[in-house]
C-alpha positions as CSV (number, residue, x, y, z in Angstrom):
1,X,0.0,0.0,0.0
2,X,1.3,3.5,-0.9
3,X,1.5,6.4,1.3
4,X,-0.9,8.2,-0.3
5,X,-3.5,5.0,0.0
6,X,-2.6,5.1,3.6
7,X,-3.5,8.7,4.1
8,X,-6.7,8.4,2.3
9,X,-8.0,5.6,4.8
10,X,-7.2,7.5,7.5
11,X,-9.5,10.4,6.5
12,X,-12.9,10.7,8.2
13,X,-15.6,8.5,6.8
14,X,-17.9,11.5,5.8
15,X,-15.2,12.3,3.1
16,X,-15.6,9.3,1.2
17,X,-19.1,9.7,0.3
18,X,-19.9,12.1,-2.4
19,X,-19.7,15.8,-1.5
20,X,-22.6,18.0,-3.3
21,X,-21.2,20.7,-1.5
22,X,-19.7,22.2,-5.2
23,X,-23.0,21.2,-6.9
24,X,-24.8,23.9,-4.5
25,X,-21.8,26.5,-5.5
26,X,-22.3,25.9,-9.2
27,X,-26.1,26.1,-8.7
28,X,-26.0,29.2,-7.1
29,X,-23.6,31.0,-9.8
30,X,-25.7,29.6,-12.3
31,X,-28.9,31.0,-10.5
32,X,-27.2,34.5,-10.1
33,X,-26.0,34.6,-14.0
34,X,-29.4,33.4,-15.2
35,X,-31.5,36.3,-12.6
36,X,-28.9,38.9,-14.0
37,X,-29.6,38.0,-17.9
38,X,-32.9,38.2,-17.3
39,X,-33.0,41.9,-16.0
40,X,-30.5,42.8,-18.5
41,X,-33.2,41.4,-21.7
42,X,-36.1,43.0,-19.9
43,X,-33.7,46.3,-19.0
44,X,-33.5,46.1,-22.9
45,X,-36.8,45.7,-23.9
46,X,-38.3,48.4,-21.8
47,X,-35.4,51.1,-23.3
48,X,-34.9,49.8,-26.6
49,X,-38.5,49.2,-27.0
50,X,-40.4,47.5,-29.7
51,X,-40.6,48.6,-33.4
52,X,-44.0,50.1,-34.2
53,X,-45.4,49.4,-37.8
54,X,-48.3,52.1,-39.1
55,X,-51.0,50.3,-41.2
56,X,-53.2,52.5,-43.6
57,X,-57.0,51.8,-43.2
58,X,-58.5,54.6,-45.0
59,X,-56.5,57.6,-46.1
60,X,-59.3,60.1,-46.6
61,X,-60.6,59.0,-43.2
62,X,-57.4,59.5,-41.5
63,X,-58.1,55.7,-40.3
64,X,-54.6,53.5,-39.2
65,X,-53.5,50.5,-37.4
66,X,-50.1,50.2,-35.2
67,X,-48.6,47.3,-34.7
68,X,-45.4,46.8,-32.9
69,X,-42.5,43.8,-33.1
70,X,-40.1,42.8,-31.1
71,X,-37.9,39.5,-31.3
72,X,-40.2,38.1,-34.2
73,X,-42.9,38.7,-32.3
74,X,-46.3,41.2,-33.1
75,X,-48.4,43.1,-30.6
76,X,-51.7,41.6,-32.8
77,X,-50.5,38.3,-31.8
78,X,-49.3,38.5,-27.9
79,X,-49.1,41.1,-25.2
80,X,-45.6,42.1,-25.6
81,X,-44.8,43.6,-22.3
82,X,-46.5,40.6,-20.6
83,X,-44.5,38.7,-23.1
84,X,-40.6,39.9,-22.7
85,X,-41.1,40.8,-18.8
86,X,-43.2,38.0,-17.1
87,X,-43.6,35.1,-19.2
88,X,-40.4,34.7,-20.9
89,X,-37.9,35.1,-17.7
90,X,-40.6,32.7,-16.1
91,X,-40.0,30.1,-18.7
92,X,-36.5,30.6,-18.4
93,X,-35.8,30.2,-15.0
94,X,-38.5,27.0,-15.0
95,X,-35.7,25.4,-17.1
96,X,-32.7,26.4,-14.8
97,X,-34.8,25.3,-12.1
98,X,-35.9,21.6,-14.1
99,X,-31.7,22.0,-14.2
100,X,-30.8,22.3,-10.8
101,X,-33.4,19.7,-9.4
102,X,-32.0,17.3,-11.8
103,X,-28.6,18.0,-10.5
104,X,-29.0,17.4,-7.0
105,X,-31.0,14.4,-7.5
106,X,-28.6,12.7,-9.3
107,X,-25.8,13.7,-6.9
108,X,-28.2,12.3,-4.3
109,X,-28.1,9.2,-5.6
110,X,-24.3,9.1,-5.7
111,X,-24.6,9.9,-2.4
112,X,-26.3,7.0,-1.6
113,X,-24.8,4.7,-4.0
114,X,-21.5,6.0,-2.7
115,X,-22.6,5.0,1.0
116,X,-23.5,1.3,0.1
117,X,-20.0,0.9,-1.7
118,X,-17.9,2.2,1.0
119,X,-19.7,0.6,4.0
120,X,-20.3,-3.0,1.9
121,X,-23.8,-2.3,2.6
122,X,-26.5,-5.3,2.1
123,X,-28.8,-2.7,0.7
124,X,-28.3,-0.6,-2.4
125,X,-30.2,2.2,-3.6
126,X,-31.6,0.2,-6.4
127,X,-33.4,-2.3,-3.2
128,X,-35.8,0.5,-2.4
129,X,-38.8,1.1,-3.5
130,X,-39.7,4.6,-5.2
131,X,-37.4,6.6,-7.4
132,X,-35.5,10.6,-7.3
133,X,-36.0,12.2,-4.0
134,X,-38.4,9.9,-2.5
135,X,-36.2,6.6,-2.9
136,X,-32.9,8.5,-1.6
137,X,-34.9,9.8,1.5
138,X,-35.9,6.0,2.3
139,X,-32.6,5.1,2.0
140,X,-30.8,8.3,4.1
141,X,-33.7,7.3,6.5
142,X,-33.2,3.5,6.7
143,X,-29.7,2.9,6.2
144,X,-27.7,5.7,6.4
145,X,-29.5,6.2,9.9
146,X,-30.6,10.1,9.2
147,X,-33.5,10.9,11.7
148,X,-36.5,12.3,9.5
149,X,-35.7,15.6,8.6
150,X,-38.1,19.0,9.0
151,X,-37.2,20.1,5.7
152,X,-38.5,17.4,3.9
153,X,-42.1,18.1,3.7
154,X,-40.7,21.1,1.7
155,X,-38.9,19.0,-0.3
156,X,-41.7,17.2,-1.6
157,X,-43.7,20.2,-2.9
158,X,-40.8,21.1,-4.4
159,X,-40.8,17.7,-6.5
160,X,-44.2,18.4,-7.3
161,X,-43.3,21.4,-8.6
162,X,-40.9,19.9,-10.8
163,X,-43.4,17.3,-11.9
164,X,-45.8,19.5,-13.1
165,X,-43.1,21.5,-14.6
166,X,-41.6,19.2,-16.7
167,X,-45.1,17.4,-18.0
168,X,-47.7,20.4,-17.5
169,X,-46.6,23.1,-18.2
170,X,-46.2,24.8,-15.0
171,X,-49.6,24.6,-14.0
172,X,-51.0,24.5,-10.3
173,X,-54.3,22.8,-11.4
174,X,-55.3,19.2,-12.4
175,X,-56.4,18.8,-15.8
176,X,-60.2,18.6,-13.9
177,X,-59.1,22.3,-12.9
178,X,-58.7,20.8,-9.3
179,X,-55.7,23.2,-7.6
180,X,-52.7,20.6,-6.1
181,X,-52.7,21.9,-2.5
182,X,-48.8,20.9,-2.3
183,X,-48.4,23.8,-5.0
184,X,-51.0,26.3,-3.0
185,X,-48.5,25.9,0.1
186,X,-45.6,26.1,-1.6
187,X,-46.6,29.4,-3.5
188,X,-48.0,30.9,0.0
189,X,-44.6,30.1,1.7
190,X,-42.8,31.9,-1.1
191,X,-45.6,34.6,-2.7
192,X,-43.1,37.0,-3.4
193,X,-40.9,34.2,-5.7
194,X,-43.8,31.9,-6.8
195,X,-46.6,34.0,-8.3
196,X,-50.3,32.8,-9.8
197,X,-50.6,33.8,-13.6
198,X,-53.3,32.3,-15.0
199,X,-53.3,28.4,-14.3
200,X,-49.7,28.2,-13.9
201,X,-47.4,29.0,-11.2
202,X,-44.6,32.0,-12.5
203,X,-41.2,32.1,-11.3
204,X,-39.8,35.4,-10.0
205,X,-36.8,36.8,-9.1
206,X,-35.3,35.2,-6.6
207,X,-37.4,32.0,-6.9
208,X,-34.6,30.1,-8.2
209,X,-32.3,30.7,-4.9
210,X,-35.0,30.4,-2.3
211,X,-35.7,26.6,-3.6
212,X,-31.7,26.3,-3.9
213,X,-31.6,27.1,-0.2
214,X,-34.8,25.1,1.0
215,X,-33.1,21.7,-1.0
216,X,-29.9,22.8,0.6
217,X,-31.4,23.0,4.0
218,X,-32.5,19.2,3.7
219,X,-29.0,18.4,2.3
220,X,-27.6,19.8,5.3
221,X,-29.5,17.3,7.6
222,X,-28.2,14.4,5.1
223,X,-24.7,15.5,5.9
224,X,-25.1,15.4,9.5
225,X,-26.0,11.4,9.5
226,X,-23.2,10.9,7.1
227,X,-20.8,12.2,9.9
228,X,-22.3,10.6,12.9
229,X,-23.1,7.2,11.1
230,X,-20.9,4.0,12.1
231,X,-20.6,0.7,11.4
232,X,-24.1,-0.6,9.4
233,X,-25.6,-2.9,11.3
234,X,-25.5,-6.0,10.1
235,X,-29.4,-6.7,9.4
236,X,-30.0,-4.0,7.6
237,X,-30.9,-5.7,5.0
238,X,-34.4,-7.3,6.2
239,X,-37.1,-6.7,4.3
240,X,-38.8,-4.3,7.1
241,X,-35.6,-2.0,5.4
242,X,-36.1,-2.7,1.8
243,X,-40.5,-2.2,2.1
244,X,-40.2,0.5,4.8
245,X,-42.7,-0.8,7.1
């Protein structure tokens, strides 16, 4: 054994496992570069302004039409200011947002596939029932010995949030027009970053960061069994682990 294996056995446990510590840091740059685009094309918009078009309806009745364009888009077709200073930096940071979620599940997951490699645990990941957040909860829970954290009711209307983002379209209603209560809590707790419009929920500034910090609070928890846990017991692996009951 080299010198340098030696030294790496001798480091505390917790710095084995997979650190998402950088994952939040890249997250939060990105969130910050994608809030400071946005006000820079709406900044744009409201100085440079649209084109406006004049239309002749009848000369000798002094009758016209305006239309204005901006971006390949006309004023007869869409509310423009709605358009370039609500809707688009909503769409925007809905897909930085899909982003980030996506990240930190999948570094959960290392996490947690990380933990059953390094401890020679009888129960992977892959064992539990569920998927994404739900599945790597169960298993920080039930194996890696985390005691149920407060944050994670707010995690899971966060998921739903990024469920009905990525299949519908953002929208805070069943397709029966049925509002999902997770969503009506979520958007109370943040009404200032999570905003009605319509059927769908918009994304403000600063909505990106507050559920970057709310996923980071539940992270945090996660850390705190990785450093207390020890040696897995060696029945973890009934099926009382694997079904949760």
């Amino acid at each position: 054994m080299s010198k340098f294996e030696a030294e790496l056995l001798n480091l505390p446990m917790q710095f084995s496992h997979f650190d998402v510590s950088l994952t939040f840091e890249v997250i939060s740059s990105l969130n910050a570069q994608t809030d400071a685009s946005i006000e820079a094309n709406v900044k744009h918009y409201l100085t440079e302004g649209p084109q406006t078009e004049e239309y002749e309806i009848s000369a000798e009745e002094n009758a016209y039409f305006f239309v204005e364009y901006y971006m390949g888009l006309d004023s007869g077709s869409v509310d423009l200011n709605d358009m370039f200073t609500s809707y688009y930096p909503s769409i925007t940071r809905r897909s930085v947002f899909l982003t980030l979620y996506g990240m930190l599940e999948h570094d959960f997951e290392k996490l947690c596939n990380g933990f059953a490699r390094i401890h020679n645990a009888p129960v992977k990941l892959s064992d539990l029932r569920g998927n994404g957040f739900e599945r790597c909860d169960l298993y920080a829970r039930k194996i890696i010995g985390m005691k149920t954290s407060k944050y994670y009711p707010l995690v899971k209307k966060i998921t739903k949030l990024r469920n009905v983002c990525a299949h519908n379209d953002a929208r805070f209603v069943s397709n029966e027009g049925k509002p999902f209560p997770e969503l009506e809590c979520l958007m109370r707790t943040y009404s200032k970053e999570l905003v009605q419009d319509g059927e769908q929920v918009n994304f403000k500034s600063g909505s990106l960061q507050a559920m970057t910090d709310a996923l980071r609070n539940y992270f945090n928890d996660v850390d705190e069994a990785l450093k207390a846990h020890k040696t897995p017991d060696p029945f973890i692996g009934s099926r009382k682990y694997i079904f949760g009951k």
